[in-house]
N, C-alpha and C positions, 0 to 999 in steps of 0.2 A: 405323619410324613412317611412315606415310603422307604424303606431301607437300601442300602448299600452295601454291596458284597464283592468281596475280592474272589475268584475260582483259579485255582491250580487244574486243569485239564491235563493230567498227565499220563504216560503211556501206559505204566501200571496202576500207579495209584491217582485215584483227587482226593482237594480236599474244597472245605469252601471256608471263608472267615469273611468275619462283622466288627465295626467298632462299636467297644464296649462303650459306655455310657461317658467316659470320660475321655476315649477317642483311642482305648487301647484297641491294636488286633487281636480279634480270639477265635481260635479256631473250632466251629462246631463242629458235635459229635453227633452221628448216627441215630436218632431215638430210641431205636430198637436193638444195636447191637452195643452200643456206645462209645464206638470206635470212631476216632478223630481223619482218620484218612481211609479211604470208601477205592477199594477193588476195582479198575478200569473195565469189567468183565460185563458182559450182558448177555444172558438169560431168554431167549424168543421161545416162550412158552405157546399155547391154540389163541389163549385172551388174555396172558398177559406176560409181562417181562421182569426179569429179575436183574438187579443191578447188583452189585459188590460180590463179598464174600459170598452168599449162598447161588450165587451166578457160577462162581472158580467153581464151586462140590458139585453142583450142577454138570459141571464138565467131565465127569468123571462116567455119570452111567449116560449122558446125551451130548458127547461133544461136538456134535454136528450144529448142536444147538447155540452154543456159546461163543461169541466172540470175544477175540484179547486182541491188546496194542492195535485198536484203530485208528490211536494218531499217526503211524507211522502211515497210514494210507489217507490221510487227509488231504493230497494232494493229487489223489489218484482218481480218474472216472472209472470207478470198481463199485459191485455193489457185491455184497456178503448175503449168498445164496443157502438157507437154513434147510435146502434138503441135501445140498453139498458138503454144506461147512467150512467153505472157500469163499475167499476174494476171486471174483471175476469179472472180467475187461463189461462191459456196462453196453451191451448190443439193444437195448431196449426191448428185451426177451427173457431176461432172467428177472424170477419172482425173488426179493429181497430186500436190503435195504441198503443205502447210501452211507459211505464214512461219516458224512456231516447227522444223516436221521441216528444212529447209535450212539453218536455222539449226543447229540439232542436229549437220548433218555436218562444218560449219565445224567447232565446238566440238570433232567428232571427230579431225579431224585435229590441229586444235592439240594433244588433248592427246597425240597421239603424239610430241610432240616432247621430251618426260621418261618417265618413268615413275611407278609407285606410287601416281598422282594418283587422291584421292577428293574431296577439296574444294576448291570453288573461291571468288573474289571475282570475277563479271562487272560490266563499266561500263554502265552506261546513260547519256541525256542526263538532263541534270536534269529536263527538263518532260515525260517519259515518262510518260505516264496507268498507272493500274491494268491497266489491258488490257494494253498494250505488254510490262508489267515481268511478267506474270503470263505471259504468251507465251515471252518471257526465260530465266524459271523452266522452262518446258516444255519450253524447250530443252534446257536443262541437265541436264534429268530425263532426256532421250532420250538424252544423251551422257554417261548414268550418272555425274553429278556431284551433287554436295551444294553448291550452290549460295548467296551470298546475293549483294544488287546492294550498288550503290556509285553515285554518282553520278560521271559521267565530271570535270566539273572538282574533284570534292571529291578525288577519285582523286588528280589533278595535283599538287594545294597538298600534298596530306601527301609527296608524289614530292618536290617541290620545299624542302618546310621541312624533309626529310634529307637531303638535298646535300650533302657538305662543301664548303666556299667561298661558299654561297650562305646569308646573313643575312637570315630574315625577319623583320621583327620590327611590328606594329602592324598596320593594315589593307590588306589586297591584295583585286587586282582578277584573275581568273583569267577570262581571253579562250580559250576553246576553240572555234575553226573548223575542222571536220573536213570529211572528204568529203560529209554529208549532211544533218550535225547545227550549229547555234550555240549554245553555252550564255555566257552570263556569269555570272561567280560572284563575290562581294564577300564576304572573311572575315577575322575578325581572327586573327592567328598572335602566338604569343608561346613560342619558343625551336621544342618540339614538342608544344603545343597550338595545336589549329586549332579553331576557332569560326565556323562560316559563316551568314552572316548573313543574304543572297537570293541567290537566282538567277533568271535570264530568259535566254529563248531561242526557237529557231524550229527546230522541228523538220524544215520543209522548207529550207534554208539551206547550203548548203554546197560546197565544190567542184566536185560533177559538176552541179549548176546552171551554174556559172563553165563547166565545160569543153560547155555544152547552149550557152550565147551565144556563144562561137568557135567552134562547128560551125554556127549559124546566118552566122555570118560567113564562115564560107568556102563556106557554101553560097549567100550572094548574089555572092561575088566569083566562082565558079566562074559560076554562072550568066549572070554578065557576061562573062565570059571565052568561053563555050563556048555560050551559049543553054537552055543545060538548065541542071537542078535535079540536084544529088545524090542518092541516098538515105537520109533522115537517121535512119533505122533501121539502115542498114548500119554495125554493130562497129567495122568497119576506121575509119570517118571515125572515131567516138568518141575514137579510140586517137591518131588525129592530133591530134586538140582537146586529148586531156591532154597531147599532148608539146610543143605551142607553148602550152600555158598554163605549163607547170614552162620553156620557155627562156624565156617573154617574164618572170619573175623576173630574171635574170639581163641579159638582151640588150633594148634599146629598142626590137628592130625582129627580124623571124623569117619566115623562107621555106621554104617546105615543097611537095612537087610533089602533087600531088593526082590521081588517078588516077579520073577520073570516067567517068561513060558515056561519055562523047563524046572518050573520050582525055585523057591528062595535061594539068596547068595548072598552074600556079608561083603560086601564093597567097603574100602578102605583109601580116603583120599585125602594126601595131604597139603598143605598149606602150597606148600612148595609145588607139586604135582601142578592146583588153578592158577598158581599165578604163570607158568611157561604156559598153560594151554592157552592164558589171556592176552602172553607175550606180543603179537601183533595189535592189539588193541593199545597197550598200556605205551608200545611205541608212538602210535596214533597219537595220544594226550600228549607226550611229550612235543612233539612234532607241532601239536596244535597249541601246543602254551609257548612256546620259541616262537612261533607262527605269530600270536598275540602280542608278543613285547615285539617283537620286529617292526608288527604295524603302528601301534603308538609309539614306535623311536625312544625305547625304552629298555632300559637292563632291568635286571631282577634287582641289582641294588635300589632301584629307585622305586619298586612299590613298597608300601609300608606293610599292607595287612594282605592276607588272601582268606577270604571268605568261602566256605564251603556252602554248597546248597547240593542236594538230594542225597535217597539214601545209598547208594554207589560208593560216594565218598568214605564210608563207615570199614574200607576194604583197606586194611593195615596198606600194603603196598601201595594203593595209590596215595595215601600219604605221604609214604615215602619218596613216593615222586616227586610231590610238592614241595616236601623238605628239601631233595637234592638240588630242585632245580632253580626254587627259590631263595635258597641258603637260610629257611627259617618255617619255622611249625606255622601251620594255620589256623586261625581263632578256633575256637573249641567250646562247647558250653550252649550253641544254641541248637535247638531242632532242627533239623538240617532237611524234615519230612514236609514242615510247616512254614518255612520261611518264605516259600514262594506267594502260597494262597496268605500271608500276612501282608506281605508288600503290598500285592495287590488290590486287599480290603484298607489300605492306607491312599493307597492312589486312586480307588474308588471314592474316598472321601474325598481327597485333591477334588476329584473333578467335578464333585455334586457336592459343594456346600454348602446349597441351601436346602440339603438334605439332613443336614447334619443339626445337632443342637450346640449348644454353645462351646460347653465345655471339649464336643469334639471338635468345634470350628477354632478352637486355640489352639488344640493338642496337634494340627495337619494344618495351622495357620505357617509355620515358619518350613515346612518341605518342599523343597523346589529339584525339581527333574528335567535336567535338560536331555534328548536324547537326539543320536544319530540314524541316518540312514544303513539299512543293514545290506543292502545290496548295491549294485549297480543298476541305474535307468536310464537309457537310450532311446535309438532310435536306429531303423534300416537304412543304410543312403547308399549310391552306389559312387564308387568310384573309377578311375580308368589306368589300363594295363598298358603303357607308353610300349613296352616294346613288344606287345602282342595287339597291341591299340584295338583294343577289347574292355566293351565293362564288368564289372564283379562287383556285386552286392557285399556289403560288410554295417556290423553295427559300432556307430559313433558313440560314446558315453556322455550323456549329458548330465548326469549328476554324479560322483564318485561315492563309493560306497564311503563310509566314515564321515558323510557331508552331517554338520550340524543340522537338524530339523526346529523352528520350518525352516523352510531356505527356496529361494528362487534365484534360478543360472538361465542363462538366454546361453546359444550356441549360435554363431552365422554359418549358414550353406547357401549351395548354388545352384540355379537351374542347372539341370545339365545340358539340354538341347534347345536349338531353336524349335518353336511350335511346340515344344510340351504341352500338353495338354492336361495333365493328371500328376498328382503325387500321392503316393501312399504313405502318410502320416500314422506309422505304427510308434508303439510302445512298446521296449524291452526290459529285462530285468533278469537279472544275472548274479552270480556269485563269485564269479571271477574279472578282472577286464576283459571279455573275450569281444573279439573282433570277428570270428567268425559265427557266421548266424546260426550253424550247428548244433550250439554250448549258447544260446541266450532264450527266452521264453518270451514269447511275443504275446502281452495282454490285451493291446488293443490296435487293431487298423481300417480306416476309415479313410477313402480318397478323398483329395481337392482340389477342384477344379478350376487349374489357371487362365490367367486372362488370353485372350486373343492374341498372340505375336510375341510371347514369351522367348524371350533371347536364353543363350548358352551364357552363364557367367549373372545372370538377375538374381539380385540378393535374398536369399529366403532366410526367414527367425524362426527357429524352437525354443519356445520358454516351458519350461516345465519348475511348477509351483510344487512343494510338498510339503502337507503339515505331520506334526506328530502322530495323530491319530490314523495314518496311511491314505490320506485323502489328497489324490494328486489331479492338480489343474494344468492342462496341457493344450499352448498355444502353438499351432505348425500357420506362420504369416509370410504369405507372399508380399515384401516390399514395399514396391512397385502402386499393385494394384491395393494393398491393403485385406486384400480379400486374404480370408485364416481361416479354419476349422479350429474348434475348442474340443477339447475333450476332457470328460470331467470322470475320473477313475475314484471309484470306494469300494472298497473291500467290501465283500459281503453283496452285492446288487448282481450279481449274474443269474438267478435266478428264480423265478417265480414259485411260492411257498405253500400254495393251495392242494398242489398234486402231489411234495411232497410229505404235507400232514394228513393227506388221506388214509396212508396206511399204518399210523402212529398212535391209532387209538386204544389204547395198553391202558390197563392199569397198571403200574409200575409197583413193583415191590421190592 
């Protein structure tokens, strides 16, 4: 039988995980270097590409060549131009590659690290739009996988409520600070059901932010030091910024020689010093964890546990955040690198068990995941300005973000005029309620054409269907005549895969 694998696709690091023979997750390692979590970095060498750690060294004498945090552009029509070494707007002229093709070759190397693999569970952030997760899919497609998402902290909790020694029991607060992403996640757990209730997060957020403020800082102390400015594109400085942000965890104070234009300099940065440079971030999280119990109509008294996921977390102060604001330490003791890509090699099991053999079909026999909707979904409709007796365009929400999945909501509307002849039956999706069409992203619009003699005030239906796996069925019905457009939205189907694996033929190392 074909295997099953959970993937961590993350801004800096992945990883991938498998159940073990008796249904535990275990996270594979690298063959060649034996490392458990694999470098987000990639390598466009004449024939071929390098993914991980010798990708990052790689950057150092070619970093024209190298890409980092591509997730953070998954969302974007940009493609990464390897004579430039930039992301740029996608004019159908520039020689390169696509967020989702880079993505693709991560994906490939990970799965060289098993065999057999056809299907997989990839993570995303929770607040990942349609676009990002559909790019996602793209990937997965190019790296000849069968794909479905997961959301990166739902991932966590289900990692976390099969632990043995670890009792969840009632409602948990699931804190994931990654390299690029923030998410919160608030969900009730009882034994091995997980119920998740919201999420909130910041897509721009994460570590290599953290390690962009200690390279500004060594580049004003350097410049004190020597008169000049560093080059804050130059790799090498980058690589110093993550290694005194992971000592200053550990040590109150960190010295490091710095090798500038103008000759080496001894830099001196201490604990105190990153945490005010990170000052408007670490307000952020607080903001965003307030944000989170506000939306589940909930106090800090009333979660039990807060679970940590990435390695972010490992940063003394924001602990301390979660101490203050939770009034209690957060579980401690599990991998905070791994817990993502475990979930996911758990709920990859959930969803293929007749993939699985016996022993793992008891061991993922009793986990059950129910999950919500992470956005807002609409629709455009216009309404009227009585005392400018004028219309304005605005979008209606027809499904609320925190809606249990699946779920189906009908909404009624109304012709507007007599003789309409047409309506534009789009689809929105949003992260806030916004009413203005500004602040919403329109996935899908397709006219439909009403009946003959269509009155002002004729009953129209929107039913929109949505299952867990982002597969939404959308009914726009005229009434009356019965006559509807269907639209059937999946992540992952915008575009054809022929053109883009033409230019993907790497050997991958």
């Amino acid at each position: 039988m074909a295997k099953v694998v959970g993937i961590d696709l993350g801004t800096t690091f992945s990883a991938i995980a498998e159940l073990d023979d008796l249904g535990n997750p275990e996270v594979l390692s690298d063959p060649e270097s034996g490392n458990r979590i694999t470098r987000s970095a990639v390598y466009f060498g004449k024939d071929k590409v390098i993914v991980g750690e010798k990708a990052k060294d790689a950057s150092i004498t070619s970093p024209k060549k190298v890409v980092f945090e591509v997730k953070r552009r998954m969302e974007d029509e940009v493609i990464f131009s390897t004579s430039s070494g930039e992301f740029k707007e996608d004019d159908g002229k520039i020689k390169g590659y696509t967020p989702s093709q880079i993505s693709s070759l991560i994906l490939s190397k990970l799965k060289d690290y098993t065999s057999g693999v056809k299907k997989a569970v990839i993570t995303v952030p929770a607040l990942f739009a349609e676009r990002a997760r559909s790019a996602t899919l793209e990937a997965a497609k190019l790296s000849k996988l069968d794909v479905e998402l997961i959301n990166e902290p739902t991932a966590a909790v289900l990692h976390y409520s099969n632990l043995p020694g670890i009792s969840l029991n009632g409602r948990v607060l699931i804190f994931d600070l990654g390299g690029g992403t923030f998410d919160i996640t608030i969900a009730g757990v009882k034994g091995k059901k997980v119920d998740v209730i919201t999420s909130v997060g910041d897509k721009e957020l994460g570590g290599q932010d953290f390690d962009r403020e200690i390279l500004n800082i060594i580049d004003r102390k350097y410049k004190k030091s020597k008169g000049k400015n560093i080059d804050l594109n130059d790799r090498s400085f980058f690589e110093i910024a993550e290694k005194i942000k992971k000592l200053l965890s550990t040590k109150e104070k960190v010295s490091e020689i710095v090798e500038g234009p103008k000759g080496p300099a001894k830099i001196d940065i201490s604990r105190k010093e990153f945490e005010n440079s990170i000052d408007t971030y670490l307000e952020k999280i607080k903001m965003l964890m307030e944000e989170a119990l506000d939306r589940a109509d909930l106090k800090a008294s009333n979660i039990n546990q807060t679970l940590l996921v990435g390695g972010s977390t490992r940063i003394p102060v924001v602990t301390e955040i979660i101490k203050k604001i939770m009034k209690k330490a957060p579980i401690k003791g599990v991998n905070v690198d791994e817990a993502v890509s475990c979930g996911a090699a758990l709920y990859a099991g959930i969803q293929n068990k007749s993939s699985l053999n016996s022993a793992q079909k008891k061991a993922v026999s009793q986990v059950e995941l129910n999950d919500v909707c992470n956005h807002y979904m609409g629709t455009l409709v216009y309404g009227r300005d009585t005392e400018r007796n004028q219309l304005f365009e605005y979008n209606s929400v027809v499904i609320p973000r925190d809606t249990k999945l699946p779920c189906s909501i009908t909404k009624d509307y109304y012709v507007m005029a007599d003789d309409q002849q047409v309506i534009d039956c789009s689809v929105t999706q949003s992260e806030g309620e916004e009413k203005d069409v500004e602040f919403v992203h329109v996935i899908a619009n397709e006219p439909l054409q009403l009946r003959k003699g269509a009155k002002q005030g004729d009953p129209f239906k929107v039913t929109y269907s949505y299952d867990t796996n982002g597969n939404m069925h959308c009914v726009f019905e005229e009434v009356k005549s019965k006559k509807k457009k269907e639209l059937n939205l999946k992540p992952g189907n915008s575009r054809e895969l022929k053109e883009l694996r033409e230019n993907l033929d790497f050997d991958i190392e």
